[in-house]
C-alpha positions as CSV (number, residue, x, y, z in Angstrom):
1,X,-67.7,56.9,29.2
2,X,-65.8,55.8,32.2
3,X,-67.3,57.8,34.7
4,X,-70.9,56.6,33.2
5,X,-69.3,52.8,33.6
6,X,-68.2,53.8,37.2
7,X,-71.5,55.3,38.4
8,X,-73.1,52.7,36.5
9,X,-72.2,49.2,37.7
10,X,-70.0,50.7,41.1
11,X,-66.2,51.2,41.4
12,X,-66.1,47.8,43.1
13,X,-67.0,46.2,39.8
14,X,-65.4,48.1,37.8
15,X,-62.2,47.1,39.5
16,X,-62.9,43.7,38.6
17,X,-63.5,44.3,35.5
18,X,-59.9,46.1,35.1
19,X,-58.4,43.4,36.3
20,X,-60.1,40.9,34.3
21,X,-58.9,43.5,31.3
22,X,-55.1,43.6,33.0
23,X,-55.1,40.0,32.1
24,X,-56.0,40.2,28.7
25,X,-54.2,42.6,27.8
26,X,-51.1,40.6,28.9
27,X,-52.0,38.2,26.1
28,X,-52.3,41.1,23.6
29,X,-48.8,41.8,24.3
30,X,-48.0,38.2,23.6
31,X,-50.0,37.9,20.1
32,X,-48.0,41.5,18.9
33,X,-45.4,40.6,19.6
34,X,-43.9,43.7,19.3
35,X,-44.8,44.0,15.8
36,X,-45.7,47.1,15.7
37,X,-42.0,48.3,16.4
38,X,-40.4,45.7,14.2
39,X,-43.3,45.7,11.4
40,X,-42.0,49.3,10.0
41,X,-38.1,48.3,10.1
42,X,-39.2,45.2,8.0
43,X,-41.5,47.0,5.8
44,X,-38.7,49.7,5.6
45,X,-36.6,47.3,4.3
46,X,-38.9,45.8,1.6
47,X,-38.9,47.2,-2.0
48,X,-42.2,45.7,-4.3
49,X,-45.7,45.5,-3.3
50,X,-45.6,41.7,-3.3
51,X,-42.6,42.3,-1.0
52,X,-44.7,44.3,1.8
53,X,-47.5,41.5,1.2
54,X,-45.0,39.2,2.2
55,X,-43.9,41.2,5.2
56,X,-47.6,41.9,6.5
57,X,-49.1,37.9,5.6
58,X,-45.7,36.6,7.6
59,X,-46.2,39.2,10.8
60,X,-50.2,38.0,10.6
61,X,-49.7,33.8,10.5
62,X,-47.2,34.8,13.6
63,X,-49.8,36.4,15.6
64,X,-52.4,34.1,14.4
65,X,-50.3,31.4,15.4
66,X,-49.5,32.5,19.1
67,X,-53.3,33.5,19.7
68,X,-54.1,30.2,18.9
69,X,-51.8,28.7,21.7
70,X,-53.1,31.5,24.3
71,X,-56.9,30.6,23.7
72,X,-55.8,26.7,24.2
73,X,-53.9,27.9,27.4
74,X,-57.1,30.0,28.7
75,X,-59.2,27.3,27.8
76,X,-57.5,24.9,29.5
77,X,-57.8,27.3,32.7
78,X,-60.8,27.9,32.3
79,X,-61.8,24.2,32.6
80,X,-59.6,23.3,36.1
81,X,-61.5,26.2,37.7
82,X,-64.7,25.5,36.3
83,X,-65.8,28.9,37.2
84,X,-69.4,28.5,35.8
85,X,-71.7,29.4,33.1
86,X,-72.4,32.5,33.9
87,X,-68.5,33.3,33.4
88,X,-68.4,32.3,30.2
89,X,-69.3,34.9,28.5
90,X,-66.8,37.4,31.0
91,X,-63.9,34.7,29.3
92,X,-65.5,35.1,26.0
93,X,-65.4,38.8,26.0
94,X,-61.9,39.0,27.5
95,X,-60.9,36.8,24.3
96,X,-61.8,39.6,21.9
97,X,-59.4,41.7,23.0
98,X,-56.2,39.2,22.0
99,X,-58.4,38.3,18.9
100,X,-58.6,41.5,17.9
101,X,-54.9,42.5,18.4
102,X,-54.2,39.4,16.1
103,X,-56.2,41.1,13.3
104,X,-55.2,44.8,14.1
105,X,-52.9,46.2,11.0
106,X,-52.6,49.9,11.9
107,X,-48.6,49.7,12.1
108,X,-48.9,48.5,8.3
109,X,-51.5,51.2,6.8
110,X,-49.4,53.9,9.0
111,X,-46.2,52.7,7.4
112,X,-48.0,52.8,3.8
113,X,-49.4,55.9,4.4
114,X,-52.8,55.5,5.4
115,X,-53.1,57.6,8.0
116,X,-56.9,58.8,7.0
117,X,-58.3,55.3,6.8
118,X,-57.0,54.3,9.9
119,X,-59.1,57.0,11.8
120,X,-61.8,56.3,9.9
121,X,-61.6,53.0,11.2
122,X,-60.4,53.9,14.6
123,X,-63.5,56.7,15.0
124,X,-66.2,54.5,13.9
125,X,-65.1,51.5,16.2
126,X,-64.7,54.4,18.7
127,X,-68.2,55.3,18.1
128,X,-69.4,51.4,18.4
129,X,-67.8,51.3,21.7
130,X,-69.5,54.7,23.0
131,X,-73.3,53.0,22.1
132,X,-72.7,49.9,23.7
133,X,-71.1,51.5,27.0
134,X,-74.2,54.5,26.9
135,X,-77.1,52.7,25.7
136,X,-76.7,49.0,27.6
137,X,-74.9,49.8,30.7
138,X,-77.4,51.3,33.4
139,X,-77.3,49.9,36.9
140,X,-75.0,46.9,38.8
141,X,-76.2,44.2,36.6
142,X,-75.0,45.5,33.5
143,X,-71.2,44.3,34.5
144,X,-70.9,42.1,31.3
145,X,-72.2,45.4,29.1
146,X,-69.7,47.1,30.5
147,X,-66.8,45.0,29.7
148,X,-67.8,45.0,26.5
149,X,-67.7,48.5,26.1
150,X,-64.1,48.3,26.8
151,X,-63.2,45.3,24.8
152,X,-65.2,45.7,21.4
153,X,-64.1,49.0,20.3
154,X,-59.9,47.3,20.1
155,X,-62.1,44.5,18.5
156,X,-63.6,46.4,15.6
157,X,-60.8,48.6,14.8
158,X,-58.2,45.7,14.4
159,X,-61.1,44.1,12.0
160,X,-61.7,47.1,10.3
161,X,-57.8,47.8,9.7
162,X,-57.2,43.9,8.5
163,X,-60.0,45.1,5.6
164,X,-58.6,47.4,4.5
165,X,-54.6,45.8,4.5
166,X,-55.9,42.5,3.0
167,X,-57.9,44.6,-0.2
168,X,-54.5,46.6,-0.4
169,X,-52.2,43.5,0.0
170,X,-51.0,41.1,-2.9
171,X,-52.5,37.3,-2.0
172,X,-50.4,34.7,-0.6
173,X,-50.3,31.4,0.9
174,X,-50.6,31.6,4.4
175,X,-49.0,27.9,4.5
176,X,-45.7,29.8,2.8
177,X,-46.0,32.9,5.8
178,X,-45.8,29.8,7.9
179,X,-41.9,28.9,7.0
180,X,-41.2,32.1,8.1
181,X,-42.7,31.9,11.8
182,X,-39.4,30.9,13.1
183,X,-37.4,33.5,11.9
184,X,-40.0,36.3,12.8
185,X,-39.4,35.2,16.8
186,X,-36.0,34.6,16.8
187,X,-35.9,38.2,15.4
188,X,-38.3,39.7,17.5
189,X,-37.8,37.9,20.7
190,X,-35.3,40.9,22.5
191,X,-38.0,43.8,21.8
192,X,-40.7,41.6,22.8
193,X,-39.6,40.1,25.9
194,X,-38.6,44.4,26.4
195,X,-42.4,44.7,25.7
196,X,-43.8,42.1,28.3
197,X,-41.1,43.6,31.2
198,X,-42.5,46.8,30.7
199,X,-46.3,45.4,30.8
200,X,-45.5,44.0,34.2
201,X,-45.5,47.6,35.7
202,X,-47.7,49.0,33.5
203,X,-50.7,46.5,33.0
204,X,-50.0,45.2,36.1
205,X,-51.7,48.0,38.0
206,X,-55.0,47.1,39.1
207,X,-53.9,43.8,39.5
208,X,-51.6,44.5,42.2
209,X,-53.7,47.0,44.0
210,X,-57.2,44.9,44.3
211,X,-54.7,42.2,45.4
212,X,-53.1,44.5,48.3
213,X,-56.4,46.9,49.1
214,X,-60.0,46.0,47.2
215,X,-61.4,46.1,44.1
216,X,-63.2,49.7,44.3
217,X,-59.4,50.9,44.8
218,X,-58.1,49.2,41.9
219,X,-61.3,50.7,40.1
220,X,-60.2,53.9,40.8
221,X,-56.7,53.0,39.5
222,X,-58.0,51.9,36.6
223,X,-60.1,55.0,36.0
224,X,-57.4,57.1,36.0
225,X,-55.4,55.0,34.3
226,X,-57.4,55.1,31.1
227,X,-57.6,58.7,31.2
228,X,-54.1,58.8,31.4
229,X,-53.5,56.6,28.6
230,X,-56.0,58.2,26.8
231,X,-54.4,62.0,27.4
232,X,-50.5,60.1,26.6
233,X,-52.0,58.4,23.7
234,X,-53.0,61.7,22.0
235,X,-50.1,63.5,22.7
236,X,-47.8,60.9,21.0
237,X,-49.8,60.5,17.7
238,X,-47.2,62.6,16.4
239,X,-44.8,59.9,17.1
240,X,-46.9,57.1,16.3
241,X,-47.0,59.0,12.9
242,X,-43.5,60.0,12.7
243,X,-42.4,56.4,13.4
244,X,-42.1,54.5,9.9
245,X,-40.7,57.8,8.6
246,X,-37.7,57.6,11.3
247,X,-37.4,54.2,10.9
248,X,-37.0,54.9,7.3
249,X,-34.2,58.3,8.1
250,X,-32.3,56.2,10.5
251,X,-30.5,54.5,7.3
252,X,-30.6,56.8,5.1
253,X,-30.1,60.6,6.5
254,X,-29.1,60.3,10.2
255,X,-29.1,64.7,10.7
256,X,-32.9,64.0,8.9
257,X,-33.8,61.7,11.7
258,X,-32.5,63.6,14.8
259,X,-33.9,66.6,13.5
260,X,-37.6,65.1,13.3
261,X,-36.7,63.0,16.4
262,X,-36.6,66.6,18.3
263,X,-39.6,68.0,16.7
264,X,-41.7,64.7,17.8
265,X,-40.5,65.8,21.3
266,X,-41.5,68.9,21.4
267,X,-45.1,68.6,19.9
268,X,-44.9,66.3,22.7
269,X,-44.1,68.4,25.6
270,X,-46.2,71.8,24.3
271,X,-49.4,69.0,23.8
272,X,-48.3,67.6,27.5
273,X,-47.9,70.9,29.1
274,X,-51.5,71.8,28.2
275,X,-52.9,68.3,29.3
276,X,-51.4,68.7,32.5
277,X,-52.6,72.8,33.3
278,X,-56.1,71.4,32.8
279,X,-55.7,68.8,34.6
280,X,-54.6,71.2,37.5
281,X,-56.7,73.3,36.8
282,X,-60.0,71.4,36.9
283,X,-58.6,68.9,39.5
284,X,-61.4,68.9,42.2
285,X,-64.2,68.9,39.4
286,X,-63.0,65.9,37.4
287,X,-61.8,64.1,40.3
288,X,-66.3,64.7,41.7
289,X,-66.8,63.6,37.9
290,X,-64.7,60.2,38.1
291,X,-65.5,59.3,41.1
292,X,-68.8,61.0,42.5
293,X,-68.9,60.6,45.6
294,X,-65.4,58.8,46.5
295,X,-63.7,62.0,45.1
296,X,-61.6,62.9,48.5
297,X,-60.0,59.3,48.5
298,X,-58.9,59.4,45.1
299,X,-58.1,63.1,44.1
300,X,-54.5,62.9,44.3
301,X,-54.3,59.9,41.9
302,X,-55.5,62.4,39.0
303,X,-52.3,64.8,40.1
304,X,-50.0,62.0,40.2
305,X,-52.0,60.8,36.7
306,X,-51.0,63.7,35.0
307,X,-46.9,63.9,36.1
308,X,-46.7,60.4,34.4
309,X,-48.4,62.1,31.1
310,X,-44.9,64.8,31.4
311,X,-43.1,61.5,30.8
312,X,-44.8,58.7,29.0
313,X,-42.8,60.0,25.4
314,X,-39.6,58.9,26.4
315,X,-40.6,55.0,26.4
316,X,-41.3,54.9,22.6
317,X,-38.9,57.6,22.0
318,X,-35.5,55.5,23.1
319,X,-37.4,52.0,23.0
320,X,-38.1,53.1,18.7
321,X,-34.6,54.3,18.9
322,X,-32.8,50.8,19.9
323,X,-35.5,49.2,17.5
324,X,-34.0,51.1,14.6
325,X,-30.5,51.5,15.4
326,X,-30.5,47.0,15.6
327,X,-30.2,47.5,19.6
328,X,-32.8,45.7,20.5
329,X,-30.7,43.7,23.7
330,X,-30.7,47.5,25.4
331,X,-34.3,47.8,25.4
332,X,-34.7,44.7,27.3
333,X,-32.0,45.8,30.3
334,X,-33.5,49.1,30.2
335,X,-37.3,47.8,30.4
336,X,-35.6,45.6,33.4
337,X,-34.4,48.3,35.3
338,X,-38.0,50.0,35.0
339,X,-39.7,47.3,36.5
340,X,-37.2,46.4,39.3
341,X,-37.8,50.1,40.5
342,X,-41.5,50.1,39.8
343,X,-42.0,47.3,41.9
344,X,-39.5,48.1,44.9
345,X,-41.3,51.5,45.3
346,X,-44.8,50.7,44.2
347,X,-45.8,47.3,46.0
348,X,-44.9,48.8,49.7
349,X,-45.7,52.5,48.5
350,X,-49.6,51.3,47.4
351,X,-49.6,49.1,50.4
352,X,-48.3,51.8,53.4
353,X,-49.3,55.0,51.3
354,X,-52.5,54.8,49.0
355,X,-53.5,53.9,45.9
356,X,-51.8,57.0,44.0
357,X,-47.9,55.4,45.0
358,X,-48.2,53.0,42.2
359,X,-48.4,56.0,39.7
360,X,-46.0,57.7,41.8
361,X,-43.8,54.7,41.4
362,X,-44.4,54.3,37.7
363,X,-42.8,58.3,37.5
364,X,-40.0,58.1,39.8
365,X,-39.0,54.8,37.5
366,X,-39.6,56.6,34.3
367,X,-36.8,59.4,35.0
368,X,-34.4,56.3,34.3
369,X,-36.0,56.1,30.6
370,X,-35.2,59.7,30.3
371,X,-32.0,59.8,31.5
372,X,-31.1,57.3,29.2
373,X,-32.2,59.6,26.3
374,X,-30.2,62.3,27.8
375,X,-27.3,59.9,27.1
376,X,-28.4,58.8,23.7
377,X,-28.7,62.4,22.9
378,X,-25.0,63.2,24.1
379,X,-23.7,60.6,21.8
380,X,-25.7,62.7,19.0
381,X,-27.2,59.5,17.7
């Protein structure tokens, strides 16, 4: 769909449009929280049904809470700029994505065992996001179309997955969740603050390039981007499945948990390795298919694209390993370090060298994440 979006409305406005999503997104990472990290240790923890109710209602009244003070923040911003009418409904749209993070309860279903329901749910919100992207957006005005398309698929799928946890969950007072709110961010605050560090360098992307080159550039980015995310996101569904389970080892049978912590790395690399011949392989064509016409200018982003797929499991790999092992305070000095090199190497290397430098960047900083596995690894957990 994104090369349909790209021909569609232009890479110029699609660039804007990824910005305008870069921002958003940033609030998603508030309202989470990190909860789907610490949301499996708790629920690990918990024994009854009534327990893991209480577990999920408390993590929800959190979010709720915190997206609550983000839409009075954005509203208020809204107003001092007075941007207009017609970008109301851009503000609107961009709301949906926090809003639907708030509702999203694929950590809890995953950590129950749901794992068929939640691609039920994620496929058919999938498919509502494919229509609206294929059947509304045709031509330059369709810019508002089109960042639906991106927003309302995350929208329906954290619906659909609330559904389903609420009809599975034992009814509670949300105004009891509430005494709880405190304790919830004081516990989570390390890995979340961890979380917003590393969003800086990885949200931050089209943000920093349509600020130092244009817009069609930071479309470009952004283009890629997804299709990296999409390639990474596939490759570590093992891990995003393995997860509760390791969460759930790490207490109880430490050689269990390094031994499935290996084979979640491997599945990892074979599915990567494959990604990434393809992706040499078929370079020039799906570098002419993203970007039609503007293909020579951008080609090397797609090479540079796939090197950071190689490496995107050893974030959730050591980050789930502090989570676990009650480390939290190294995930935030380690998501520091990321950045500070990200930013040294990216903001000059975009500015003298291209758009590609900032994935290039985003690589060179991500060999830090896996030495520090190497060293996890030496200490044999």
């Amino acid at each position: 769909m994104i090369p349909h979006l790209v021909r569609s409305v232009g890479l110029a406005a699609f660039g804007n449009i990824a910005i305008g999503l870069s921002w958003a997104n940033y609030a998603v990472i508030v309202v989470q929280y990190a909860f789907q990290l610490t949301g499996p240790r708790y629920l690990a923890g918990s024994g009854s049904i009534r327990s893991q109710s209480t577990v999920f209602w408390n993590i929800f009244s959190v979010k709720l809470l915190l997206f609550v003070l983000l839409a009075g923040c954005a509203a208020i911003v809204y107003t001092v700029n007075s941007p207009g009418s017609s970008s109301l409904m851009t503000y609107f749209i961009y709301t949906l994505l926090p809003l639907g993070a708030v509702f999203h309860s694929g950590w809890y279903l995953q950590s129950l065992g749901y794992f068929f329901i939640v691609s039920v749910v994620s496929i058919a919100a999938a498919v509502v996001s494919l229509v609206v992207g294929f059947m509304l957006v045709h031509n330059s005005q369709h810019t508002v179309f089109a960042a639906s398309s991106l927003v309302i698929g995350l929208f329906f799928s954290g619906i659909g997955t609330f559904i389903v946890s609420y009809r599975l969950t034992a009814k509670l007072s949300l105004k009891h969740c509430y005494e709880h709110v405190k304790t919830y961010l004081n516990d989570g605050w390390s890995v979340f603050i961890s979380q917003f560090i590393a969003s800086i360098y990885m949200l931050s992307g089209p943000i920093i390039i349509g600020w130092l080159l244009d817009s069609s550039s930071a479309g470009a980015y952004s283009a890629v981007e997804r299709l990296v995310t999409s390639v990474s996101s596939v490759c570590l569904l093992t891990h995003t499945a393995a997860y509760p389970k390791l969460a759930a080892l790490y207490t109880t049978d430490r050689v269990g948990y390094a031994r499935l912590l290996k084979s979640v790395l491997w599945i990892y690399f074979a599915l990567a390795t494959i990604c990434y011949g393809l992706i040499i392989c078929a370079g020039p064509y799906l570098s002419a298919y993203l970007f039609g016409s503007n293909s020579q200018a951008f080609g090397t982003l797609i090479w540079w694209g796939g090197g950071l797929v190689m490496l995107a499991v050893f974030g959730p790999l050591v980050t789930g390993y502090y989570v676990v092992s009650g480390q939290q305070q190294k995930v935030y000095s380690l998501t520091m370090k990321v950045l500070v090199i990200s930013v040294i190497l990216g903001i000059p290397g975009v500015r003298y060298l291209g758009v590609w430098a900032w994935f290039c960047a985003l690589a060179i900083s991500q060999l830090l994440v896996l030495w520090t596995g190497v060293q996890i690894a030496r200490k044999r957990i």
